[in-house]
N, C-alpha and C positions, 0 to 999 in steps of 0.2 A: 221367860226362860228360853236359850238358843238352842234351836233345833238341832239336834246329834244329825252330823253328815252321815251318809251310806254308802253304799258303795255292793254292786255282787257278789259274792261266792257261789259260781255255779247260778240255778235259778233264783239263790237266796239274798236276801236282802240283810247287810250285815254294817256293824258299826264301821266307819273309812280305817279306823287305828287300828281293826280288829283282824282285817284281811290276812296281814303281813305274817302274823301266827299261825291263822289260819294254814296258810299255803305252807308253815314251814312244818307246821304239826302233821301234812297229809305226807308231807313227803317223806318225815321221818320215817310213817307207818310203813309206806312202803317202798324207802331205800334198799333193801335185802333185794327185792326182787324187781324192780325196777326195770331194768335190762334185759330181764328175761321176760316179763308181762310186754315189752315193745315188739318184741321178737313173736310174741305170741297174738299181739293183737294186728301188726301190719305183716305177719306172714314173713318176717325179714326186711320188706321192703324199705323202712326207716332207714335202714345201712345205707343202700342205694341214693335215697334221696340225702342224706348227707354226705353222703361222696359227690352228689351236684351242685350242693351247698358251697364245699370248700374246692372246688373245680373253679368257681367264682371270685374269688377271694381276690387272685390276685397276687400269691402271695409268691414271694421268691426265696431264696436261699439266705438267711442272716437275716432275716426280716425277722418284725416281733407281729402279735395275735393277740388279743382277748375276747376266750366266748362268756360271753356272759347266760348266767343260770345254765353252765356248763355243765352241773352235777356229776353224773359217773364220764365222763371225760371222751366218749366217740367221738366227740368233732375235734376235741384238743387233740388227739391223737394222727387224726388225720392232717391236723396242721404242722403238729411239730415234723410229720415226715417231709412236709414241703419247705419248712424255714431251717433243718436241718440242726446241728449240734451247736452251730454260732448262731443260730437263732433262739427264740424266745415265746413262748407261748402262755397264757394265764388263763387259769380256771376262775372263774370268776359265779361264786353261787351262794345264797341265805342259809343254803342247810348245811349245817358240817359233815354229820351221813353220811347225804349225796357228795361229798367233796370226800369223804374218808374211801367210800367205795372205789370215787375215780382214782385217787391216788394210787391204792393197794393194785388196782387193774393195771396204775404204770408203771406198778413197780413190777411187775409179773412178766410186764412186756418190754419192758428197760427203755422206758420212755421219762424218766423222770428227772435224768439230767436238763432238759430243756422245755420241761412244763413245770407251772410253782402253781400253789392252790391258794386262792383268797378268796374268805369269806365275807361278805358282802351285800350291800342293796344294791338293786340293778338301778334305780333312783337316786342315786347316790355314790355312783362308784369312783374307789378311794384311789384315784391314780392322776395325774396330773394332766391337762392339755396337750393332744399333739403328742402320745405318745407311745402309740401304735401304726400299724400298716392299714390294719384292718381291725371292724369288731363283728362277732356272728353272734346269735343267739339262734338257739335251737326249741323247738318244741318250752318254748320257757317263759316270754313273752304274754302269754294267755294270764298270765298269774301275778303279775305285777299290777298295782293299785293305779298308776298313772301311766298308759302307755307313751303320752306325751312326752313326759319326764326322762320317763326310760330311754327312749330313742334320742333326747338330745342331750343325755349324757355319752351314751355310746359313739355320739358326733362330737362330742366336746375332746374326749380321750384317742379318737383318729386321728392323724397327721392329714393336713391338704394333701390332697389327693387320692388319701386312704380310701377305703369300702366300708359301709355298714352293709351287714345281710343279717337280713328273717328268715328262717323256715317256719314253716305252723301250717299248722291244720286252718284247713281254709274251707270254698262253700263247691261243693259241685254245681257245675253250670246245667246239666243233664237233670229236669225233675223225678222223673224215673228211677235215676241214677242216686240222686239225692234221697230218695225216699224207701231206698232199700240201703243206702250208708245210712240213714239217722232208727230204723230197727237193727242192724249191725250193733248200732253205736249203743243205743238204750237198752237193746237185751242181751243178747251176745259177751258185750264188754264186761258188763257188772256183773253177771256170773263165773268169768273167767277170775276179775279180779278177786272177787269172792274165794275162790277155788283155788287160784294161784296166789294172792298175796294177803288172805286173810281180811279183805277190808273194800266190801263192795257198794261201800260210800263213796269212797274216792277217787272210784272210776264209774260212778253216775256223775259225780263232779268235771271229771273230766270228760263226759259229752255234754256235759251242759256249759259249761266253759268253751269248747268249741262252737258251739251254734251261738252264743250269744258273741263271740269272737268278730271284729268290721271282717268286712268281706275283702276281695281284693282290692277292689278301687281306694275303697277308705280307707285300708293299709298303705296304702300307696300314698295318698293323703296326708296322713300322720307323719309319713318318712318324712313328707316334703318339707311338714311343716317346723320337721324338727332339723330345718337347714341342709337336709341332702339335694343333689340334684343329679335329673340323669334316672329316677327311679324308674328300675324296670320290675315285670314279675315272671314268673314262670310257671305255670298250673304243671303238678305232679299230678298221675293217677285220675283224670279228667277233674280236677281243681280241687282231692280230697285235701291234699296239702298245698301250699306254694312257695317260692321262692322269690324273695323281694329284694333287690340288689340297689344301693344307694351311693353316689360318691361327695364326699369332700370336699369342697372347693376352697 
């Protein structure tokens, strides 16, 4: 009989074909509140670091964008102001939810002429060769089955010369430091999410998905090997997050 492949969820050891539910089922849980548990868990600071995100990009005026596992839309948003009204931007996410929320946010802030929502595997995403500026992924990446996959489709759908960029939650280089972020992370968090979103599973998930997360170097790694070059990183917050910036060639 062939051994069932596995694969993570958090600490847990889960069927490979199972994951993919898994991540869309958490998110559905806590789409509603989503954006206000980020707000509450980095004190605002997530804004910030995705403003340095897309500071990077690269992007100009009429240029096109795809973030992939974009969900409620912060980084779309901040792209379409840079690519403008003759530009193009894509939401690009698993959960419909997380894409219904970002929508309704563009439409509130009349950003939706020049962002479109597609629902999607980031392993798999439906758009052809070469035909973007740039692709980002934010806080999204942690949750995808193959990060291999992931990253060289996000290169497959760039134009030469375009950008790929990471944000995520990465390792503090400070032990000290690190060892008052992972009691932050394991008590703090799960009772907030508890309290704010009803669901203090899936922000144990989400510390536990971060610490088993590669660290800088081997993200760096991964970029290369999914055909970027030129990868740099950038440690947010003494390395609680980072920023990994990859080019096209």
């Amino acid at each position: 009989m062939k051994e069932e492949k596995k694969t993570f969820f958090g600490y847990k050891l889960v069927p490979l074909e199972k994951k993919k539910e898994l991540v869309k089922e958490l998110f559905t849980s806590v789409a509603e509140r989503y954006d206000l548990m980020n707000d509450l868990m980095s004190f605002g600071t997530h804004r910030l670091w995705k403003r340095f995100l897309v500071e990077r990009t690269g992007l100009r005026e009429g240029e096109s964008a795809i973030d992939v596992a974009g969900g409620t839309a912060d980084i779309a948003i901040l792209m379409a102001k840079r690519v403008g009204s003759k530009g193009r931007v894509v939401v690009y996410d698993l959960n419909r939810d997380m894409l219904r929320i970002g929508r309704d946010k563009c439409v509130d802030r009349g950003f939706l002429k020049n962002i479109d929502f597609v629902q999607g595997n980031a392993e798999e995403i439906a758009f052809e060769d070469n035909s973007f500026h740039c692709a980002t992924v934010g806080f999204g990446i942690r949750n995808v089955t193959h990060l291999d996959r992931a990253f060289k489709e996000m290169t497959r759908v760039v134009k030469p010369g375009g950008r790929v960029l990471c944000l995520e939650f990465s390792h503090p280089g400070n032990p000290l430091f690190s060892r008052l972020y992972d009691i932050y992370s394991f008590t703090v968090i799960p009772r907030m999410g508890e309290m704010v979103a009803g669901n203090r599973d899936a922000y144990v998930y989400l510390a536990e998905s971060i610490r088993r997360f590669p660290d800088q170097e081997r993200l760096k790694s991964i970029m290369e090997e999914a055909g970027l070059y030129n990868v740099k990183y950038y440690n947010l917050f003494n390395g609680i997050a980072a920023v990994h910036v990859g080019v096209k060639i």
